[in-house]
TIFIPA-215879 format. One record per residue (C-alpha): residue number from 1; residue in three letters; x, y, z. Coordinates in pm, 1 decimal, decimal comma, padded with zeros to 6 digits. Example, Ala and Ser with C-alpha at 12.3 -4.5 7.8 and 13.67 -1.06 7.14 Angstrom:
% TIFIPA-215879
seq->1; type->ALA; X->01230,0; Y->-00450,0; Z->00780,0
seq->2; type->SER; X->01367,0; Y->-00106,0; Z->00714,0
***
This chain:
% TIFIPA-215879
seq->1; type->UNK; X->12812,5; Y->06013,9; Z->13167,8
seq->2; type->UNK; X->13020,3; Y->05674,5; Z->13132,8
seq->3; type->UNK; X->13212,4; Y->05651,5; Z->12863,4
seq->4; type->UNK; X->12984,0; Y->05519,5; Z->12503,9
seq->5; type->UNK; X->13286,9; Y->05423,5; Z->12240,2
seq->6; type->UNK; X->13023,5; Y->05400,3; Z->11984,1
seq->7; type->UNK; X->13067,0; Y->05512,1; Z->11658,2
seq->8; type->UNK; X->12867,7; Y->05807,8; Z->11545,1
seq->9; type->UNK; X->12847,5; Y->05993,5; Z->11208,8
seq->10; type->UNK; X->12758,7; Y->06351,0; Z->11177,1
seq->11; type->UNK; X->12705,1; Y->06562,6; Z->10801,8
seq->12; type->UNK; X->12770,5; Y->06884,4; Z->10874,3
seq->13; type->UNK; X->12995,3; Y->06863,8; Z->11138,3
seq->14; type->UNK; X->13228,6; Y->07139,1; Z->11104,3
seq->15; type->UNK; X->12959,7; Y->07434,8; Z->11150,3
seq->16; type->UNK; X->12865,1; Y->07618,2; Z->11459,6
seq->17; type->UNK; X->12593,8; Y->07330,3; Z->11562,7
seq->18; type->UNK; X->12789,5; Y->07068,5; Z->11419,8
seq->19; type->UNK; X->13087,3; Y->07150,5; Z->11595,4
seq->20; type->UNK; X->12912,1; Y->07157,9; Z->11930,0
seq->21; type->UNK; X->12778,1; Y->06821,4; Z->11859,3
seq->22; type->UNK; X->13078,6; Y->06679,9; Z->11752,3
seq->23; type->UNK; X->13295,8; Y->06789,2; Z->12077,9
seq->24; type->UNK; X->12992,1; Y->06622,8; Z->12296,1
seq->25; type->UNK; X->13022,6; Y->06294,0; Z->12153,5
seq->26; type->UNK; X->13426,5; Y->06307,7; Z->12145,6
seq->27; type->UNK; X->13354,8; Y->06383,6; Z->12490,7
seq->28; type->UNK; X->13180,6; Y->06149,1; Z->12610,8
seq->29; type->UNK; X->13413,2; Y->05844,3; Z->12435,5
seq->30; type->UNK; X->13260,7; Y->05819,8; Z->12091,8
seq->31; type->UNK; X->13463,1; Y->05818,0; Z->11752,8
seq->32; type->UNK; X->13308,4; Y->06018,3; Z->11557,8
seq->33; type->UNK; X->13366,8; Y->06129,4; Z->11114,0
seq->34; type->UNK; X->13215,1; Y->06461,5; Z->10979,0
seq->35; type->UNK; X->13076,9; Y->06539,8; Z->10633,1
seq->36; type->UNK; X->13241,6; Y->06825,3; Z->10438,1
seq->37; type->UNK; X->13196,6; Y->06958,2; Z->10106,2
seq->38; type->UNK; X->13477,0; Y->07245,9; Z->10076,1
seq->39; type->UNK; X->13751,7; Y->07264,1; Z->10276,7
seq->40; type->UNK; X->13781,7; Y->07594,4; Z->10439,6
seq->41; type->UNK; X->13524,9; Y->07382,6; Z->10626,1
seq->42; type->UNK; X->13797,0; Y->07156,5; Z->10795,1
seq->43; type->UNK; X->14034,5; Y->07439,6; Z->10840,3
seq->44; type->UNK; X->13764,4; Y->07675,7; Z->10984,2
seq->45; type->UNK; X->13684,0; Y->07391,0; Z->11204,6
seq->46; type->UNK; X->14073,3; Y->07353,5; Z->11311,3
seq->47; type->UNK; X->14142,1; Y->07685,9; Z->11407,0
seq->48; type->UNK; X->13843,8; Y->07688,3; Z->11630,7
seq->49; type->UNK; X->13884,6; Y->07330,4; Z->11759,4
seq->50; type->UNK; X->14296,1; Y->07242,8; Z->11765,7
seq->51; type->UNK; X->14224,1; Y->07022,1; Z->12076,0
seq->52; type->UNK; X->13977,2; Y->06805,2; Z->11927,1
seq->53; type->UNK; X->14083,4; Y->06847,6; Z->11580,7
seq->54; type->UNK; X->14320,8; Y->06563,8; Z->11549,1
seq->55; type->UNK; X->14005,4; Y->06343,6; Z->11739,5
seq->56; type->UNK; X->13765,8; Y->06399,3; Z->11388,6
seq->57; type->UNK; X->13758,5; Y->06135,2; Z->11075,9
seq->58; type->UNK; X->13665,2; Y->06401,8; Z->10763,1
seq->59; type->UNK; X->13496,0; Y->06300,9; Z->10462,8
seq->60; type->UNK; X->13442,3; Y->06450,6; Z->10184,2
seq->61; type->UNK; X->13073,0; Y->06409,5; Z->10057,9
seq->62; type->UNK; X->12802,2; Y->06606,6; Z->09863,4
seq->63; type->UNK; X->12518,8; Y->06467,1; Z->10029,3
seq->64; type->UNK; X->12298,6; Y->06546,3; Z->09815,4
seq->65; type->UNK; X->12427,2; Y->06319,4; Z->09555,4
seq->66; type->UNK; X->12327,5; Y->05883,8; Z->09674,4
seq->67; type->UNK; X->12636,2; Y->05773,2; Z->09516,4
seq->68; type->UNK; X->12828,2; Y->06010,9; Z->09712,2
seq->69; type->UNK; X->12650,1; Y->05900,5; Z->10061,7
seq->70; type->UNK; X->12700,3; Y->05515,8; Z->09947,9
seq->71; type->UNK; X->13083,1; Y->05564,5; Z->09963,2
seq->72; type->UNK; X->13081,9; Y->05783,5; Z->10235,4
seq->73; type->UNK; X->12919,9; Y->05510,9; Z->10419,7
seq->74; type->UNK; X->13117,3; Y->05260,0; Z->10289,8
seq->75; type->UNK; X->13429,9; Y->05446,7; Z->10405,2
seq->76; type->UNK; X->13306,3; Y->05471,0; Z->10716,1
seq->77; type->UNK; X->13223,9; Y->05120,3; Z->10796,8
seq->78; type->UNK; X->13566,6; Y->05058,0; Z->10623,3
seq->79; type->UNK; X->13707,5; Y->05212,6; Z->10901,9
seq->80; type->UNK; X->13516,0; Y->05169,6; Z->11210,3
seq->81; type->UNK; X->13335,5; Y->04859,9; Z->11135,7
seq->82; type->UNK; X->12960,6; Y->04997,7; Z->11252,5
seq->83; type->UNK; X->12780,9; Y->05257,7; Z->11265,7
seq->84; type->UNK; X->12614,6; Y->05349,3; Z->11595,4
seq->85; type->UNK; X->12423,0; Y->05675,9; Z->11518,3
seq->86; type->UNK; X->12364,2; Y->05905,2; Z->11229,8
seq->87; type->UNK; X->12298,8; Y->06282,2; Z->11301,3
seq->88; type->UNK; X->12204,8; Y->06485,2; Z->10971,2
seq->89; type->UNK; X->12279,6; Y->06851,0; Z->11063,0
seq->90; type->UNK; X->12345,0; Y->06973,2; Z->10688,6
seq->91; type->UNK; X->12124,6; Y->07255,1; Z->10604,2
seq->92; type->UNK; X->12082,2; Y->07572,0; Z->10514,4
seq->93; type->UNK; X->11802,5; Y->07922,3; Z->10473,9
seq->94; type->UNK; X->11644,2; Y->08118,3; Z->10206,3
seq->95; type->UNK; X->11403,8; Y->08326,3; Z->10359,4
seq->96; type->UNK; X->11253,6; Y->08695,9; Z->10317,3
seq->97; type->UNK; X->11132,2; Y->08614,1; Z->09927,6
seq->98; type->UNK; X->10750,1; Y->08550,4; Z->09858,4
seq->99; type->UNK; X->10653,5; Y->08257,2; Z->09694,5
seq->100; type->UNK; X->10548,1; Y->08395,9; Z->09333,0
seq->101; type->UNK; X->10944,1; Y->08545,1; Z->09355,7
seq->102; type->UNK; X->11097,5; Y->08313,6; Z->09430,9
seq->103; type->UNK; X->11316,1; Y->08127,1; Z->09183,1
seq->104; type->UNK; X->11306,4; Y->07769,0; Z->09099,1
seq->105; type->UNK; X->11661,0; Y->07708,7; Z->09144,0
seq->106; type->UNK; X->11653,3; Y->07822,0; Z->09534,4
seq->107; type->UNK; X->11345,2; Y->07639,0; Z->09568,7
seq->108; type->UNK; X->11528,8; Y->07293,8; Z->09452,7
seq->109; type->UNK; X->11841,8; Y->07412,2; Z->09680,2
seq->110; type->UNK; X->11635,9; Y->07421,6; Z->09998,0
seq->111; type->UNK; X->11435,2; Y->07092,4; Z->09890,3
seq->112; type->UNK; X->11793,9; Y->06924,8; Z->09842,1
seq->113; type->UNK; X->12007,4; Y->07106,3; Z->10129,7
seq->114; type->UNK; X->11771,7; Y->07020,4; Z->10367,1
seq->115; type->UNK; X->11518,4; Y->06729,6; Z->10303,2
seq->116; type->UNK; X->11667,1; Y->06531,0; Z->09992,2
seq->117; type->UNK; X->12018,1; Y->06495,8; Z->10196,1
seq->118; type->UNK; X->11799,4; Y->06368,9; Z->10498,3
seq->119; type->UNK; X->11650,5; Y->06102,6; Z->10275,3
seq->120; type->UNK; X->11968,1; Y->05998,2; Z->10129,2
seq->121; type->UNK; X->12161,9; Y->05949,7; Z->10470,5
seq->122; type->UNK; X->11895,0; Y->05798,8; Z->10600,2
seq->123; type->UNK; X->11837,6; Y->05525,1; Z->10337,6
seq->124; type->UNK; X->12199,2; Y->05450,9; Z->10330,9
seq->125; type->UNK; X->12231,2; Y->05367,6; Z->10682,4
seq->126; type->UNK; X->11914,8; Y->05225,7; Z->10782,6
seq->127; type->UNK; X->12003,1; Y->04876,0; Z->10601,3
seq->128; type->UNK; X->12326,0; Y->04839,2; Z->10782,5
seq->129; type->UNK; X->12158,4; Y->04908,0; Z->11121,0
seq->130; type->UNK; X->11837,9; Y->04687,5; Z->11085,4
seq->131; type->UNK; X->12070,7; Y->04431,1; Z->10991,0
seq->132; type->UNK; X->12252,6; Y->04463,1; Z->11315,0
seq->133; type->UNK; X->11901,8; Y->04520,6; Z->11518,4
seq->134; type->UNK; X->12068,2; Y->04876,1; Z->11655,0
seq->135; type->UNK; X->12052,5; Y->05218,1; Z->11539,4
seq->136; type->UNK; X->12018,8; Y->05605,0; Z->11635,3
seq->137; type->UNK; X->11915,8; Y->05875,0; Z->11406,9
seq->138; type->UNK; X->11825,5; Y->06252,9; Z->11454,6
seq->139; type->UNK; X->11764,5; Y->06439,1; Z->11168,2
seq->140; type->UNK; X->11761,4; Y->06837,0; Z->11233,3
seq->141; type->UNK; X->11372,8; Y->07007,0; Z->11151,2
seq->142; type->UNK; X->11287,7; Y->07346,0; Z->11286,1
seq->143; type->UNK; X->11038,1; Y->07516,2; Z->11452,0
seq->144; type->UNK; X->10911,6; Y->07677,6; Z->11095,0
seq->145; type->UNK; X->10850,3; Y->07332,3; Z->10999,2
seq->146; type->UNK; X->10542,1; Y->07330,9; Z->11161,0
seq->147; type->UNK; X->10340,8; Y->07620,1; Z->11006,3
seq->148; type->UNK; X->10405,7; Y->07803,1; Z->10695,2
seq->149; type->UNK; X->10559,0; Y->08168,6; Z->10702,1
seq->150; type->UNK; X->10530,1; Y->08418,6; Z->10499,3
seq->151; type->UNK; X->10840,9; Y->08455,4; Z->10264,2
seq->152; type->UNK; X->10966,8; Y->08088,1; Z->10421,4
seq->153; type->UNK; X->10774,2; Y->07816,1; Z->10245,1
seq->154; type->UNK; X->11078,9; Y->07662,2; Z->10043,9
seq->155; type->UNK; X->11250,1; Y->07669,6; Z->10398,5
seq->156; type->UNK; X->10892,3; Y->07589,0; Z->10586,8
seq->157; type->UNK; X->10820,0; Y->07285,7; Z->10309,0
seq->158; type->UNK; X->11170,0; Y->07153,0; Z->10296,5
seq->159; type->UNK; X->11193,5; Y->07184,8; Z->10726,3
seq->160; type->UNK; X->10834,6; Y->07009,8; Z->10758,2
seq->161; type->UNK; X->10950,9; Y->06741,8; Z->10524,3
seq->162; type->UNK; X->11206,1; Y->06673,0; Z->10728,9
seq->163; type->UNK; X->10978,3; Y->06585,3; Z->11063,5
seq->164; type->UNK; X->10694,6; Y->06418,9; Z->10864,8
seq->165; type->UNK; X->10985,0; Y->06185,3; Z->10681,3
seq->166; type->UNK; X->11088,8; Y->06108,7; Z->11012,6
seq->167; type->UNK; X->10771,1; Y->05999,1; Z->11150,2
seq->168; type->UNK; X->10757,1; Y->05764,4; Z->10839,0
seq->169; type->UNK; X->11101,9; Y->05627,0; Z->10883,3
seq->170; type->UNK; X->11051,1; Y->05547,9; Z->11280,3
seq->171; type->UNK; X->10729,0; Y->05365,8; Z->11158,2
seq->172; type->UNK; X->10921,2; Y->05160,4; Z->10887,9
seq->173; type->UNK; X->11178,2; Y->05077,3; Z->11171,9
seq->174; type->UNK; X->11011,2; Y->05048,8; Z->11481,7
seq->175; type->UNK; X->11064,8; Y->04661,8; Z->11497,3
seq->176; type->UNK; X->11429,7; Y->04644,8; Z->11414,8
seq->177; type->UNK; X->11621,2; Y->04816,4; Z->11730,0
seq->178; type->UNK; X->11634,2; Y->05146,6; Z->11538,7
seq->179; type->UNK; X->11514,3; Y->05504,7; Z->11706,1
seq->180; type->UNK; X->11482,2; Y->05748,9; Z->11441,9
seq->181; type->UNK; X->11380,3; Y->06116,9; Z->11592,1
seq->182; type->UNK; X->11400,2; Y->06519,0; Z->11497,3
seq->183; type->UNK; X->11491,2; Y->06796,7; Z->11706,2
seq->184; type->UNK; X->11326,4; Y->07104,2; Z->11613,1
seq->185; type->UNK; X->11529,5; Y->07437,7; Z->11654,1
seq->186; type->UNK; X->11425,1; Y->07762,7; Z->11655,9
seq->187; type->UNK; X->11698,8; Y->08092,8; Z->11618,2
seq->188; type->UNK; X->12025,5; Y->07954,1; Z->11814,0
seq->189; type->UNK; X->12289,6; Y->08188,1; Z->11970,7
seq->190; type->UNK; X->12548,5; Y->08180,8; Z->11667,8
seq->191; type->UNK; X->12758,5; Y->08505,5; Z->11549,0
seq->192; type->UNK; X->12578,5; Y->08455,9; Z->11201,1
seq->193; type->UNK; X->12280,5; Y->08501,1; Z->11375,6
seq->194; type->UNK; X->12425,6; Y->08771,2; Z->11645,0
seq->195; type->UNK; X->12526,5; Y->08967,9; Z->11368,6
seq->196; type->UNK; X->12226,2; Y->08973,5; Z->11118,8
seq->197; type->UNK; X->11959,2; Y->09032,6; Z->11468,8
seq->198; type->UNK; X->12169,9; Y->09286,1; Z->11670,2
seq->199; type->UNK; X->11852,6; Y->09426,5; Z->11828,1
seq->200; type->UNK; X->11704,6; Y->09041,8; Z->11944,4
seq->201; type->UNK; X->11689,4; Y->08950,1; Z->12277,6
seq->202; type->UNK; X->12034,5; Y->08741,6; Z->12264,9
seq->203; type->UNK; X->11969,8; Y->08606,9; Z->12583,8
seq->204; type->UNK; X->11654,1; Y->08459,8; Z->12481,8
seq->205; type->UNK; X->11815,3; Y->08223,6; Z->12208,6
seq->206; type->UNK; X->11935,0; Y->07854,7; Z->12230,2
seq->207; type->UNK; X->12274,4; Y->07803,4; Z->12275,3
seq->208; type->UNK; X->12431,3; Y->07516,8; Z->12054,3
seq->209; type->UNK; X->12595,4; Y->07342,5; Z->12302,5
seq->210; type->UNK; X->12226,3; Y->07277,5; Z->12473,1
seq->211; type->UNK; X->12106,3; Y->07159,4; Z->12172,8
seq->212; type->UNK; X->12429,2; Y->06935,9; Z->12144,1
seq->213; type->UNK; X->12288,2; Y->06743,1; Z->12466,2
seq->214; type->UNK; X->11927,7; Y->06690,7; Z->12392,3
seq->215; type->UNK; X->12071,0; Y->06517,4; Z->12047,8
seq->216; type->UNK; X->12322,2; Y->06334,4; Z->12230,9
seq->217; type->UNK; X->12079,3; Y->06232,1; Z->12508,5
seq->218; type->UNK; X->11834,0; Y->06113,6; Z->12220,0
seq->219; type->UNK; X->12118,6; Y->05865,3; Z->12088,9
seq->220; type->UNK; X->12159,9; Y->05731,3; Z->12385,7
seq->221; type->UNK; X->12007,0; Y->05407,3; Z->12532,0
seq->222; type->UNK; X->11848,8; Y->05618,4; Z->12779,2
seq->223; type->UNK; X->11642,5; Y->05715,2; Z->12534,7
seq->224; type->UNK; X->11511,4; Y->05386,1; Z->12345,2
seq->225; type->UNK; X->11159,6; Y->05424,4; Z->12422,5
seq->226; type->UNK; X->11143,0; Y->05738,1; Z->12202,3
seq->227; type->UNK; X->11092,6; Y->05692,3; Z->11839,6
seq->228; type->UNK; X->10940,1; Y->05933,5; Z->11585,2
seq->229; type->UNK; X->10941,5; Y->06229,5; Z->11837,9
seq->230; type->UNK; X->10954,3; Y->06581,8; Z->11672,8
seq->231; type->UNK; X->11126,2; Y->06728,5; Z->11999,1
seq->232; type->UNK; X->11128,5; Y->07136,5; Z->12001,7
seq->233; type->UNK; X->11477,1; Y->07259,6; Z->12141,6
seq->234; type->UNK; X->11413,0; Y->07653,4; Z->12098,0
seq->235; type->UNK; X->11367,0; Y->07733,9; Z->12473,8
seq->236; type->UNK; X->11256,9; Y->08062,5; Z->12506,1
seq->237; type->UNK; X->11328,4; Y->08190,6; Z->12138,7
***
């Protein structure tokens, strides 16, 4: 692939997806900054990655707070001028707990972990690249986000959100030069997940660094003519 130089930015860039997606667009020429909230984060993401390490712009941001996005932003286009693509990775589970026990304060976690800072990120950039008539954005749904679950409907609700604001935000765009899509992942080869599943199928699971390359392949200009795709990425899972 020939060399991009665009600049990307990625929230939740230091975890096992993130990181895969961060080394493919250092690889492939792009400058590219990383959300963080605590920063065992950054060193976790050092001692796995000490050759690309040096290659990452780190900022600190709660993004689930606007004002916090705004300056993250802001610092970001301080330093690199543009901003070429946004990929929201942050997110998190709650699962296993049915609805009538589940408490309100991990229902509001999963609404703001995964669909609130999806909102946020998104309004914050979208101004800057309609302006400039050129945008990417992937925002990460799942595969639950497409039918409810038993014991998963704060994760279900919040993961559904995420593709159905998508669809809304390609529509609102879809004049300017902007592509806003979703990738939809399933279980994903991870030691987290390794270690909670032992008796899974391992070899059945997504491995990050695929999923890295549909994202990157969906930011490209390769892929212009796709806009408000929901695009599954669990393989055989």
């Amino acid at each position: 692939m020939a060399k991009q130089n665009r600049n990307v930015l990625i929230t939740g860039g230091t975890g096992i997806l993130g990181s895969a997606v961060t080394k493919a667009y250092l690889a492939q020429g792009d400058n590219v900054a990383v959300t963080y909230l605590f920063d065992d984060e950054v060193e976790r993401f050092k001692e796995f990655n000490p050759d690309f390490f040096d290659d990452v712009t780190f900022l600190f941001t709660n993004v689930t707070e606007e004002a916090e996005v705004q300056k993250t932003v802001e610092e970001f286009l301080s330093k690199f001028g543009s901003l070429d693509a946004l990929v929201n990775i942050v997110g998190g589970f709650v699962g296993g707990i049915p609805t009538v026990e589940l408490e309100e304060s991990r229902w509001d976690f999963m609404m703001n972990l995964n669909l609130k800072s999806v909102f946020l990120c998104c309004k914050t950039v979208i101004p800057h690249m309609t302006e400039r008539g050129y945008g990417k954005i992937i925002n990460v749904s799942a595969r639950a986000g497409l039918k409810g679950e038993a014991g998963l409907s704060a994760y279900c609700v919040s993961k559904g959100g995420v593709r159905t604001l998508t669809e809304s935000l390609a529509a609102e765009v879809m004049d300017s030069g902007v592509n806003v899509n979703a990738i939809m992942p399933s279980v994903m080869d991870t030691p987290a997940n390794r270690e909670s599943m032992p008796d899974e199928e391992h070899d059945r699971w997504v491995a990050p660094t695929d999923v890295a390359k549909v994202i990157c392949f969906l930011t490209s200009d390769d892929a212009t003519i796709i806009n408000g795709a929901a695009i599954p990425v669990y393989g055989r899972a």
